[in-house]
N, C-alpha and C positions, 0 to 999 in steps of 0.2 A: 482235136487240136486244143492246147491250153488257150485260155482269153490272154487275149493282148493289149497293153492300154493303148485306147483312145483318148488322144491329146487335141488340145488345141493348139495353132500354130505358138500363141504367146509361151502357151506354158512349156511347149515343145522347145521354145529356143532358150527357154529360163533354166529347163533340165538342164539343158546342154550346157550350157553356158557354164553351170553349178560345176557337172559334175568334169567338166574339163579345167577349170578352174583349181577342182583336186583333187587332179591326175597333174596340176602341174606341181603342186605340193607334194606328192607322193612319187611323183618320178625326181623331182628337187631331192627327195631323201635319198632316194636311191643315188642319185649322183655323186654324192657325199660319199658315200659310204662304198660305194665302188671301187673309186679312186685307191680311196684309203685301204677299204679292205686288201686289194690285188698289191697297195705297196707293202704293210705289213705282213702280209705270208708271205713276199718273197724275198725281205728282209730275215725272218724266221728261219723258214724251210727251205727258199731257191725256186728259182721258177723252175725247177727239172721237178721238183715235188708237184706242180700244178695238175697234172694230169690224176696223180692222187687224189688230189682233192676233187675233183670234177667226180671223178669216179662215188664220191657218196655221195654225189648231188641227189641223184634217183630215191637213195632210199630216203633220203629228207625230206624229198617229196615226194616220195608214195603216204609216207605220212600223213603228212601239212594235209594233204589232197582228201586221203580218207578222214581226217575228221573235217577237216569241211564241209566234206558230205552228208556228217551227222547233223552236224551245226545245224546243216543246212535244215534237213528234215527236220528237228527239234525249233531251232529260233526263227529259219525264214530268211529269205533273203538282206534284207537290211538289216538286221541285228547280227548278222554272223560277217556282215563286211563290218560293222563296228570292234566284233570282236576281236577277228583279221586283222586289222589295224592298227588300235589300241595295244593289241598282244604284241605285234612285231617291233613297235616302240619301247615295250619295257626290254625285250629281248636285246636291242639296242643296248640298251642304258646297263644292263649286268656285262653286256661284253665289253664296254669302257672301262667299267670299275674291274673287272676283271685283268683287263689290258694296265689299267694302272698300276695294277698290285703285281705285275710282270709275269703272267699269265701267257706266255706262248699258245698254248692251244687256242687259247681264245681269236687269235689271227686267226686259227683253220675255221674253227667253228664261224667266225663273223664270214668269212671268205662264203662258207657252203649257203650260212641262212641267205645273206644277201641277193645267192643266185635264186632263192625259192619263195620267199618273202613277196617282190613284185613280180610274176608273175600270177601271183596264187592273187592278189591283191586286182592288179588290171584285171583280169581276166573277168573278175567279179563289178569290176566299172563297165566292159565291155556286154557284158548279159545284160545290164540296166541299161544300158544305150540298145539293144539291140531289141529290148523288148516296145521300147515306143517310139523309135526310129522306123518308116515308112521305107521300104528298097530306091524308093529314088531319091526322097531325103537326105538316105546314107549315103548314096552316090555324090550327092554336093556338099551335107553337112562332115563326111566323114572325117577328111583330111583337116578342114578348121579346128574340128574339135581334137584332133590329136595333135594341132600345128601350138592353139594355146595352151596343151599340157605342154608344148616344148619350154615353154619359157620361165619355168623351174630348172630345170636341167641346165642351161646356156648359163644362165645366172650361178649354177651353184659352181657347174664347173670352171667358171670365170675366178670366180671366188677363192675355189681349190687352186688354180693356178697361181693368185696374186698371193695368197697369204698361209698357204700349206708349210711352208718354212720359217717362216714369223710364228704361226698357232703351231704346229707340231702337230700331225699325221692324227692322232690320237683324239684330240679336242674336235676335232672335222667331226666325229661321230655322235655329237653331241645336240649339228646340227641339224643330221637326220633326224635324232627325236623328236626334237621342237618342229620340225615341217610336218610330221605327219599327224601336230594338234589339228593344225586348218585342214589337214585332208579330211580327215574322218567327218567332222564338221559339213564342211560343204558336200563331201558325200552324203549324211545324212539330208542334207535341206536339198537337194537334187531326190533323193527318194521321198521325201514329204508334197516336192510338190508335182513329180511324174505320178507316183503311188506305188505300190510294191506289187510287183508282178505276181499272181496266183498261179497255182499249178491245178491242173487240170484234177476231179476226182479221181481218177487211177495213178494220180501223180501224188496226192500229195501224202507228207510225214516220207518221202522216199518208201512209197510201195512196193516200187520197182526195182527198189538198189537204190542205196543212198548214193551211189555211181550211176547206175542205171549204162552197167556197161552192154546190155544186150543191142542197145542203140546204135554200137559199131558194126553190129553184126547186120543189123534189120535194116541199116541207110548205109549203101555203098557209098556217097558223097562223103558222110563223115569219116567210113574208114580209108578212102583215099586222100581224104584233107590232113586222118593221124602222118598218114605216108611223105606227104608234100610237109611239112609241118618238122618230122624224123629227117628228114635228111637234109632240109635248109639248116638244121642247126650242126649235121654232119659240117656241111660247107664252113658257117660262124666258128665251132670248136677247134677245126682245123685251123683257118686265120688265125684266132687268137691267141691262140697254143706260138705260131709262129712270131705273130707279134710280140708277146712275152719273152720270145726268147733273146729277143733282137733288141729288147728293152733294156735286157737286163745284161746283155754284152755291150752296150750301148753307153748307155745310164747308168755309173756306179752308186750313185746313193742314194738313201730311203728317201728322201724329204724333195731331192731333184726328181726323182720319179713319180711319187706323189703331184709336181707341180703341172708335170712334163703329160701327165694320166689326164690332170683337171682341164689344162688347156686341147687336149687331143676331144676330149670328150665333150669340151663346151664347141669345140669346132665341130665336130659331127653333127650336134645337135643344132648348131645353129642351122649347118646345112640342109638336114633333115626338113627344120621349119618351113625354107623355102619348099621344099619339096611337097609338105603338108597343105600350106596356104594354095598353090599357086598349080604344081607339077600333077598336085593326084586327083585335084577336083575336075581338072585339065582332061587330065587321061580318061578318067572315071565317062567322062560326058561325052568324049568322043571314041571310044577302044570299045571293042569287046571284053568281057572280061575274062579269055581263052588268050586274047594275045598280050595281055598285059601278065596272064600269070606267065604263057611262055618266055616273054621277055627280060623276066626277071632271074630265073637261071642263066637266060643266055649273059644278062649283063657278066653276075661272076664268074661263071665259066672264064670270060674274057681276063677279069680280074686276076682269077688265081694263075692262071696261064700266063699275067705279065710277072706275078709274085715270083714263079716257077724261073724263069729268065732273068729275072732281075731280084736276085735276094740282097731286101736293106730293108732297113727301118720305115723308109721313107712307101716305099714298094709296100711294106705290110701294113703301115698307118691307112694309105689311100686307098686298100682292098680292104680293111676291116669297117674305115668309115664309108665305103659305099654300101657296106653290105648295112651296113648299120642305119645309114639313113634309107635305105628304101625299105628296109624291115621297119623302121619306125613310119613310117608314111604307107607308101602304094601298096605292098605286101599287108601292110596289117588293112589299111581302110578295106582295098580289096576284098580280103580269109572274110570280112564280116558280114558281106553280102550273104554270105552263103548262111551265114543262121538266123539271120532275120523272118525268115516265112515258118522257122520249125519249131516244135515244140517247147515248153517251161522247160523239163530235162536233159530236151539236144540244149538247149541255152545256156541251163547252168550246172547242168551234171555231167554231160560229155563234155560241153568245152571244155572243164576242168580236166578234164581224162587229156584231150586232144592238146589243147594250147600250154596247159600248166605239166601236165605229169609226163606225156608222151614227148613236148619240147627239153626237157630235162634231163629225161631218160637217155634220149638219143645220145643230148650232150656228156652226159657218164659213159656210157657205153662205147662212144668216142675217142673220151678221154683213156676207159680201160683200153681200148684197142692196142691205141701208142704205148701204155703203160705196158701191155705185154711184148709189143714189137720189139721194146727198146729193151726190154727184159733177157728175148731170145736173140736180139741183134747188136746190141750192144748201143751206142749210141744210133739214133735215126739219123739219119743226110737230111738239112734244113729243109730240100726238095721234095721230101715225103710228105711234110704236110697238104703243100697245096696241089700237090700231086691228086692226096686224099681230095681234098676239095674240087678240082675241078670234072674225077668222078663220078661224086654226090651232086653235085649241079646238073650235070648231063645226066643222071636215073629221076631227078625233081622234073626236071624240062618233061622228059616221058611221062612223068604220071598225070602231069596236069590236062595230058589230051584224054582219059576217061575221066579227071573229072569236070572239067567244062564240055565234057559232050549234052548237047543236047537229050532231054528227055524222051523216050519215044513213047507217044501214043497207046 
């Protein structure tokens, strides 16, 4: 087993503190640039293109994923989230000037990086939380720490709401850059003073695979968590998909949908927060964590099944912000339990396979699905999405009883 750091309680709550402080800058980025990305390509291309584009998410991030893997072996964990970081802001800043200079593609490309960017980014917050974070710690500190990254997010999408039409769709991506100076920053002073996690002698320089994909094979838990992980985003890709469409039959122009994205998004988030602070430390201290994950398919099951009966706007905002806030809260605090006791490269070399590349995948592969149906079918029935979704919820409910089974002896 890799060493683990040992903290003291002060410096334990100092990490935290840091490195949730930015995660609230670096989800703050993302906010921005969400909005905006998803108005400009379907300004462009149409949200009936959306499924296209979902569909290269995967190889963007099979990418992104294998060099970080090198990175990782080569620079080590905190130099390669500086890099991560630092990188995806200049990436920023050429698809503005790009988008100035009236660059259509540049809406596809900003559209894909944005879905690959923050995942590949948290994911690499979450292994440093998980390396000097204690399992019952995590049970109380978890949902705090992702309650104050919320309020980046609330703020930015508030912002996008009030002034997306006054700035113009464009200028918003400007503000993602400058957010993720303070990320990197206080993620570096969150690793100076936890310390940067070692990898065990057969671990390090990536001995084993700068993936160290054998690990899915040798821990059922982690190849059941790829599983739970694959089709929760089945569930998310389908809402969204429907949400977009309902937006944009809805919402005729760029700068009202822009506005109509930022306030949807600062509402989700806000309510997430509650869920974070209050709902998951809640659950965490009193639930098993077997019936907190089954409960969480069950909720959208329920969801897409009222989408299905009731197609509207209103119907697909309330099913994608639920899904959306308990994935930002009790799903995520929850998934982290489980790599806290495992090794340096279950921490930072599968979860990248698991949370960044396998979350991503799914959602391309989703998105290809529809892209062929509608190919062979002609136009899909709004129906078929959440159809799709509440599916995918009832095969996620099933997998979670082998992986919160009990250990045997």
């Amino acid at each position: 087993m890799a060493s683990r750091l040992e903290l003291s309680w002060q410096r334990t709550a100092t990490a935290a503190a840091c490195i949730s402080i930015a995660a609230t800058f670096l989800v703050g980025s993302y906010e921005f640039v969400r909005s905006v990305s998803t108005s400009l390509f379907i300004t462009s291309f149409g949200a009936a293109s959306l499924p296209y584009a979902m569909t290269a998410v995967p190889f963007a991030m099979a990418l992104l994923v294998y060099c970080y893997g090198r990175l990782l072996s080569r620079l080590g964990a905190m130099r390669t989230l500086i890099v991560s970081s630092l990188g995806s802001a200049l990436v920023f800043l050429i698809c503005y000037l790009a988008l100035k200079r009236g660059v259509d593609g540049a809406a596809a490309f900003l559209y894909v990086f944005r879905q690959v960017y923050i995942v590949l980014i948290v994911e690499q917050y979450w292994s440093l939380i998980n390396s000097f974070l204690k399992p019952a710690q995590a049970r109380l500190y978890n949902g705090p720490i992702i309650g104050g990254a919320s309020i980046g997010p609330i703020l930015a999408g508030w912002l996008i709401h009030k002034k997306a039409v006054a700035m113009g769709s464009e200028q918003i991506i400007l503000l993602a850059v400058a957010a993720l100076v303070p990320a990197t920053l206080l993620a570096y002073l969150s690793y100076r003073i936890a310390g940067e996690p070692q990898p065990s002698a057969e671990e390090t320089g990536g001995r084993r695979g700068h993936l160290h994909l054998a690990l899915l094979r040798q821990d059922r838990r982690l190849a059941l968590l790829a599983g739970v992980v694959c089709l929760a985003q089945v569930v998310s890709t389908a809402v969204d998909l429907r949400f977009s469409q309902l937006i944009e039959a809805t919402i005729a122009t760029k700068d009202a949908r822009t506005a109509f994205l930022g306030g949807f998004w600062s509402t989700t988030n806000l309510a997430a927060s509650g869920m974070q602070f209050i709902v998951t430390p809640l659950l965490l201290s009193v639930l098993p964590t077997r019936w907190i994950f089954l409960g969480i398919p069950a909720v959208h099951l329920a969801m897409a099944g009222w989408l299905l009966g009731h197609p509207s706007l209103q119907a697909a905002a309330a099913s994608l912000m639920i899904f959306k806030g308990i994935d930002y809260s009790l799903f995520r605090a929850t998934k982290e339990l489980i790599y806290i006791p495992l090794s340096y490269d279950a921490r930072y070399r599968a979860k990248q396979v698991i949370d960044t590349f396998t979350y991503r995948l799914s959602m391309g592969l989703t998105s290809a699905g529809f892209s062929l149906a509608a190919m062979l079918a002609g136009v899909l029935p709004g129906g078929f999405y959440p159809a799709t979704a509440m599916g995918a919820a009832a095969a996620w409910a099933g997998l979670t009883l082998p992986l919160t089974a009990k250990k045997k002896d």
